[in-house]
C-alpha positions in Angstrom: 131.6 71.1 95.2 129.1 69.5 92.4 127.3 67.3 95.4 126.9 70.6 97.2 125.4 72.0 94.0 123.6 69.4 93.4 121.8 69.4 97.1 121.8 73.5 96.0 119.6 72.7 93.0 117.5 70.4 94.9 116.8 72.7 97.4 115.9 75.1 94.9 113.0 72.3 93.7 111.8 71.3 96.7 111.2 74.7 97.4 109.1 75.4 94.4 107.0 72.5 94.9 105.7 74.0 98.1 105.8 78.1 97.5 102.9 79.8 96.2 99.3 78.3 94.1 97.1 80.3 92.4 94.4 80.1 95.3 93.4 82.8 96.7 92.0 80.6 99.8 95.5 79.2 100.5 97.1 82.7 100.2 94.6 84.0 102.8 95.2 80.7 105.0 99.3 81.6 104.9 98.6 85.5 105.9 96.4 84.2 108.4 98.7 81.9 109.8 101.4 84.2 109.4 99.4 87.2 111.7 100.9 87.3 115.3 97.5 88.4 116.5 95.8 85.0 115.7 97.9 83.2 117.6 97.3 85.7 121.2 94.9 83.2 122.2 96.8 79.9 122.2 99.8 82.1 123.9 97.4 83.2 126.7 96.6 79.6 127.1 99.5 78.2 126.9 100.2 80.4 129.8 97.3 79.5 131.9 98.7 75.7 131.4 102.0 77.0 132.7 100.8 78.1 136.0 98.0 76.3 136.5 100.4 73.2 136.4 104.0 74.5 137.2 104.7 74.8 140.9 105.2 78.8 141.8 108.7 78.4 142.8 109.5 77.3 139.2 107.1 79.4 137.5 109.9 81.8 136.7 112.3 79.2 135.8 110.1 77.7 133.3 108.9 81.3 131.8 112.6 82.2 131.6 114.0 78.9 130.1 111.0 79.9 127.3 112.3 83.0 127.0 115.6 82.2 126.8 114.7 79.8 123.7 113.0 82.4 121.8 116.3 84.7 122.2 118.8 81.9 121.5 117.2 80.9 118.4 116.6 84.7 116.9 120.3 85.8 117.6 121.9 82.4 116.2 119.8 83.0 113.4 119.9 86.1 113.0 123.9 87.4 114.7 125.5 84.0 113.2 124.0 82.3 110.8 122.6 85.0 108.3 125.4 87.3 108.5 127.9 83.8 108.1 126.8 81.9 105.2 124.8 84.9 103.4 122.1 82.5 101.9 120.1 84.8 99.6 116.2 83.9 100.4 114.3 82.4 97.1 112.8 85.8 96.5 116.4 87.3 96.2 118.3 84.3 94.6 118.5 85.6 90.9 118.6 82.0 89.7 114.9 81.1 90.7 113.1 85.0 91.8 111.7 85.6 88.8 109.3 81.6 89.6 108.9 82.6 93.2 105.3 83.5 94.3 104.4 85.8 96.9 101.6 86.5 98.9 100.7 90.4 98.6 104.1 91.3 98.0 106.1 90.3 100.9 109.7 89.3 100.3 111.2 89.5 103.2 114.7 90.1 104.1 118.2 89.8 101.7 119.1 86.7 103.5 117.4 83.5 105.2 119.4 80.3 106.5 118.5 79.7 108.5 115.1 80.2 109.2 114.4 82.2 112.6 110.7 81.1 112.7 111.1 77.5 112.1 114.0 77.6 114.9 111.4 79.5 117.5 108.2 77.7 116.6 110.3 73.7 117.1 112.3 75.5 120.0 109.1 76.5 121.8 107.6 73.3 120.6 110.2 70.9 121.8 110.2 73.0 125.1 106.4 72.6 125.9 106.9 68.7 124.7 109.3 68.1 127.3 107.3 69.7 129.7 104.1 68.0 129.3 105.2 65.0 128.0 101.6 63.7 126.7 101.8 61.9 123.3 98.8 63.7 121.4 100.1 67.1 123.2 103.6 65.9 121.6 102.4 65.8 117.7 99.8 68.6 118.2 102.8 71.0 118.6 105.1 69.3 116.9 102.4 69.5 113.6 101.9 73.2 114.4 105.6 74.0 114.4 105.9 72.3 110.7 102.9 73.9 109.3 104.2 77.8 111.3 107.6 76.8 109.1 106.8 75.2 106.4 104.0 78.2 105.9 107.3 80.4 105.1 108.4 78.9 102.1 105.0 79.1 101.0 105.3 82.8 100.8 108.7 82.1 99.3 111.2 83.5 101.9 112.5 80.5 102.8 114.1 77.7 101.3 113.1 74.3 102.5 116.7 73.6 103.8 116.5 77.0 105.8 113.1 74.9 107.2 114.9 72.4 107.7 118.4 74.0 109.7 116.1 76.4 112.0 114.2 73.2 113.2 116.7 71.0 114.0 118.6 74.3 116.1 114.7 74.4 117.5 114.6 70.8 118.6 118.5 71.3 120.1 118.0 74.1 121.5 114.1 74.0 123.5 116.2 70.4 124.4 118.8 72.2 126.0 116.1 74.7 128.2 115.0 71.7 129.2 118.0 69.6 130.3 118.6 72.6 132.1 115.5 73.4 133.5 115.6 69.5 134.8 119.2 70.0 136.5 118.1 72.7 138.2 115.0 71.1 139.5 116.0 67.8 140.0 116.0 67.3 143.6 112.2 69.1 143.7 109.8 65.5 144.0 106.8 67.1 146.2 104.1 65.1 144.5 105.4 64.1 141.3 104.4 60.5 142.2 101.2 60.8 143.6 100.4 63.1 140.7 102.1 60.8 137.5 100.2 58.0 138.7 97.0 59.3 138.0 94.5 58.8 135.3 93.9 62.7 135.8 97.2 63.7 134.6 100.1 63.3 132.3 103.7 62.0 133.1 105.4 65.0 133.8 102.2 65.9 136.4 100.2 68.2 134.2 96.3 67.8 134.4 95.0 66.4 131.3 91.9 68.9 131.2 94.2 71.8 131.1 96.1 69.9 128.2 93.0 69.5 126.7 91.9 73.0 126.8 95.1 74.2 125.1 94.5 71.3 122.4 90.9 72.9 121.7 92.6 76.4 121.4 94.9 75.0 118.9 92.2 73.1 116.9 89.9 76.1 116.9 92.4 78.6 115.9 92.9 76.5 112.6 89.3 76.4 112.2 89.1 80.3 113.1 92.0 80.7 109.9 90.4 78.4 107.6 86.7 80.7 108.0 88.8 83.5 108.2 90.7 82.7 104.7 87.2 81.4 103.2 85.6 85.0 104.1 88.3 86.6 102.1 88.3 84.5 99.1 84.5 85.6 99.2 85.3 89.8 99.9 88.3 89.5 96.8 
């Protein structure tokens, strides 16, 4: 019980280290990020690089396997794992609320572990990894996923060890899609070889340009949030 405390308390620390500044640039960087809307474009894209590069027969398969990590990780977050261990968030735990900062007033729900962003954003992540399988493609998402999570206890409504728990059920579970997205497509080798052994594309068969476009999405949505956050800083 007093090492569970004490991982408790440190959670509680951790977590204050990385919520809230006095910057008015970094809160309008974390509502940016935060906006669904901002992120249309890389979705759109990252659709394009689905069926540009995904055979039609598996189209579905992959879409659904996608979809199906998105729902797994919402409902064991949010049907198991709230309602079991009813972890208060840091804007509701009475022991550090009143040294929480939040952005514009948002405090989110009564309870948070763990977190159902940082499970979706790794569980997509880890999905699209396994998919592509190109190393830069690999830590671009991997780096967006952190920043989409770690963004949330920025704003306070999530511990770091809710972080934490939602992406290693992200990782598991856009792993699982995979494995079983890969079972069920196992025996399909129409031009994997051919394709693989090209400069052109990456391991799994995907053309490298298309990767590349989805890279420059990514890249220049930050850039679109950082101007975005700098225009507001300027308006307030």
């Amino acid at each position: 019980m007093t090492e569970l405390q004490g991982l408790i308390e440190t959670d509680r620390l951790a977590t204050l280290s990385v919520n809230g500044s006095d910057s008015l640039f970094w809160d309008g960087v974390a509502n940016l990020y935060t906006s669904v809307i901002i992120w249309i474009p890389l979705a759109v894209t990252a659709i394009f690089l689905i069926i540009r590069n995904i055979e039609s027969k598996k189209l579905l398969l992959v879409l659904l396997m996608a979809a199906l990590v998105i729902l797994a990780c919402d409902q064991l977050s949010s049907s198991v794992f709230k309602p079991l261990f009813h972890r208060l968030r840091p804007t509701r735990d009475p022991f550090i609320l009143d040294m929480v900062d939040t952005v514009n007033g948002y405090r989110g729900g009564l309870y948070g572990f763990f977190s159902g962003h940082a499970a979706n954003s790794f569980g997509l992540a880890v999905l699209f990894m396994w998919l592509v399988k190109d190393k830069l493609f690999s830590i671009s998402v991997i780096i967006w996923a952190l920043i989409n999570s770690l963004i949330r206890t920025y704003l306070g409504v999530h511990f770091v060890g809710d972080i934490l728990a939602g992406a290693v059920a992200g990782c598991l579970i856009g792993s699982l899609m995979y494995w079983i997205y890969s079972l069920l497509t196992k025996n399909d080798r129409i031009h994997r070889n051919q394709r693989v052994s090209s400069l052109l594309y990456t391991r799994s068969g995907f053309m490298r340009n298309d990767v590349f476009a989805f890279m420059c999405v990514l890249f220049g949505t930050y850039s679109v949030i950082m101007i975005g956050a700098c225009i507001t800083q300027g308006l307030a």
